[in-house]
DODO-912387 format. One record per residue (C-alpha): residue number from 1; residue in one letter; x, y, z. Coordinates in steps of 0.05 Angstrom, whole numbers. Layout:
<atoms>
NUM,A,X,Y,Z $
...
</atoms>
This chain:
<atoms>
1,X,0,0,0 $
2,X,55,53,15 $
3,X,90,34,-54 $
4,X,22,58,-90 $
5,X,21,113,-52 $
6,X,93,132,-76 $
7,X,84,115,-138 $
8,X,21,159,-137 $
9,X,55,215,-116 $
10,X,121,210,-159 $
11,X,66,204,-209 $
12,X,31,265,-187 $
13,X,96,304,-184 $
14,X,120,277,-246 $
15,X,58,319,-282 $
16,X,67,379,-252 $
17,X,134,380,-258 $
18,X,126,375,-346 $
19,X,94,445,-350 $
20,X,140,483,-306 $
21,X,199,460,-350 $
22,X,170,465,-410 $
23,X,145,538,-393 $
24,X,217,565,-373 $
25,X,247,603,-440 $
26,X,314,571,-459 $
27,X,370,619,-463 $
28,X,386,604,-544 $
29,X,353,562,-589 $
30,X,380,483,-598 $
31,X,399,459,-665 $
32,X,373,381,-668 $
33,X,417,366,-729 $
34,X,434,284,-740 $
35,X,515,299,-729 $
36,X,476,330,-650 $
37,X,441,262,-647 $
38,X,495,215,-672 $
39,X,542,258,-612 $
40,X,506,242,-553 $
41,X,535,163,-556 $
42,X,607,189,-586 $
43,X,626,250,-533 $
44,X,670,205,-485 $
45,X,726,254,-478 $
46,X,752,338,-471 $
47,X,770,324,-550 $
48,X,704,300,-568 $
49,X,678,371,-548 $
50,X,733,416,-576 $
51,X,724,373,-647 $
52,X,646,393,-642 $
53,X,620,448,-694 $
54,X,594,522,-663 $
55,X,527,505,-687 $
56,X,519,440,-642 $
57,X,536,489,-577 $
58,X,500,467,-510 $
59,X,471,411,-551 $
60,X,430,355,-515 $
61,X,499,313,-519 $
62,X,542,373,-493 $
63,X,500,380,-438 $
64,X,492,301,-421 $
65,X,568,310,-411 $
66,X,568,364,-369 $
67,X,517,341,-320 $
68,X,555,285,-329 $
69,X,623,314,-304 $
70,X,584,354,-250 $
71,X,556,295,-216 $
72,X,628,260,-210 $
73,X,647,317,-176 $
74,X,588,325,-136 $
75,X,603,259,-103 $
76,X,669,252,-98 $
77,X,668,318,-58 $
78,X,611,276,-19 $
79,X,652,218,-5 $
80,X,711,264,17 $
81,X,665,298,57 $
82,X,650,225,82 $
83,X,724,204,93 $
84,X,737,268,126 $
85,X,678,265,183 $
86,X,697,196,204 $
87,X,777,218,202 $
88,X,760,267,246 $
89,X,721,217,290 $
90,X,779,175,309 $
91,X,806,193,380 $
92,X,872,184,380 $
93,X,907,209,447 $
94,X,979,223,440 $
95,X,1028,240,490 $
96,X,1077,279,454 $
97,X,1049,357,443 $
98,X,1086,353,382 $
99,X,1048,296,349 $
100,X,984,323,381 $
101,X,1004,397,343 $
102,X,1016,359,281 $
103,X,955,325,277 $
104,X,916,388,292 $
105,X,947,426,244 $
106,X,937,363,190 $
107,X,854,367,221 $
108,X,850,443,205 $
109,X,882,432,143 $
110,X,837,375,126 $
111,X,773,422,151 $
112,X,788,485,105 $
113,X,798,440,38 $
114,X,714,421,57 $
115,X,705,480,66 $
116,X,722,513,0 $
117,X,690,440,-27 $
118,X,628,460,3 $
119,X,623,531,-33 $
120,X,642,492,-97 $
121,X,584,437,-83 $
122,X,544,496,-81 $
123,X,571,520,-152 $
124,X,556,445,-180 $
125,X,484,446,-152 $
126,X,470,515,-191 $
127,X,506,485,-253 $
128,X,461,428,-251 $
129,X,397,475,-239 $
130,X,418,515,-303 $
131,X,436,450,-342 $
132,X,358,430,-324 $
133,X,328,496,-346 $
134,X,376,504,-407 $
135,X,418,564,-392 $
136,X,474,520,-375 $
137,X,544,550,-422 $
138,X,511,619,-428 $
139,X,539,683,-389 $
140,X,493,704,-331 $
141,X,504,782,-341 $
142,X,513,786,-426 $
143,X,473,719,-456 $
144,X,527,702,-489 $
145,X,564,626,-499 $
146,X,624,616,-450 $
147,X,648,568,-487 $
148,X,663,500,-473 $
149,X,744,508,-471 $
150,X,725,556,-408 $
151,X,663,492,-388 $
152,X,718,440,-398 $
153,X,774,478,-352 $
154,X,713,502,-300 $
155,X,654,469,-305 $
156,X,616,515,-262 $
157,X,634,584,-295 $
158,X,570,630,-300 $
159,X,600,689,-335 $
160,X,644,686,-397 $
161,X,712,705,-406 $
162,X,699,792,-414 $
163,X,651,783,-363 $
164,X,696,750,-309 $
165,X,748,802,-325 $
166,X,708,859,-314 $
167,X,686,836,-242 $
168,X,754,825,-223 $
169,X,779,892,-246 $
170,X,717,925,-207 $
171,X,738,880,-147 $
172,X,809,905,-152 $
173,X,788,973,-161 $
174,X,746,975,-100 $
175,X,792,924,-62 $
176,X,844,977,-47 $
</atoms>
């Protein structure tokens, strides 16, 4: 009985899910050419991407990558966030100060790597959101393609090259 009920309300949330996405306006149009088609089973590698035409940008087999590469580094920064909880865990007691100082400083070490994972698990997460609503590859501030060189070396980039350049002159600027 609880099974139907899940599968009732997957089911439920399944429909009303289809309009919303459908609704949302993509941020260029798609070209569904056969070369786009025949490249969602042959993109296995960086070189697959770079050997792609312009017009097949952000194509369904582009973006299957991506999402792809996003989620592997969605969970491994998971499992090191895994690894790293029951590390910490373990209650050693040592008697030296120096090997307690070392493995303190090895702890907080250990502790500010998750923590910059953490803000780039939140980066991922809003990668995958703008893979979903297809705005994935396309500069927040100008609309414009970033460019999958820039996706391949940073997967998570949301402005393009000009536009990343600007804010970090205007952060200089006002930095000092």
């Amino acid at each position: 009985m609880a099974t139907a009920a899940k599968k009732a309300a997957s089911t439920s949330a399944t429909d009303t899910a289809k309009p919303k996405a459908a609704a949302k306006p993509k941020a260029a149009p798609k070209t569904t050419t056969k070369a786009a088609a025949k490249a969602v089973a042959t993109i296995t590698c960086d070189a697959d991407l770079h050997k792609m035409s312009e017009a097949d940008y952000m194509n369904k087999a582009q973006l299957a990558y991506f999402k792809a590469k996003l989620v592997t580094m969605r969970d491994e920064i998971l499992d090191n966030a895994r690894e790293t909880g029951e590390h910490l865990k373990e209650n050693e007691v040592f008697a030296d100060p120096n090997d307690r100082a070392t493995v303190e400083e090895e702890n907080m070490l250990e502790q500010r790597v998750r923590d910059r994972e953490r803000k780039l698990l939140k980066k991922i997460t809003t990668a995958l959101v703008r893979i979903e609503d297809g705005s994935y590859g396309y500069c927040l501030e100008t609309g414009d393609p970033i460019g999958v060189p820039r996706l391949l070396a940073r997967p998570t980039a949301e402005l393009s090259i000009e536009a990343q350049e600007k804010h970090e002159r205007l952060e200089k600027l006002y930095a000092d």
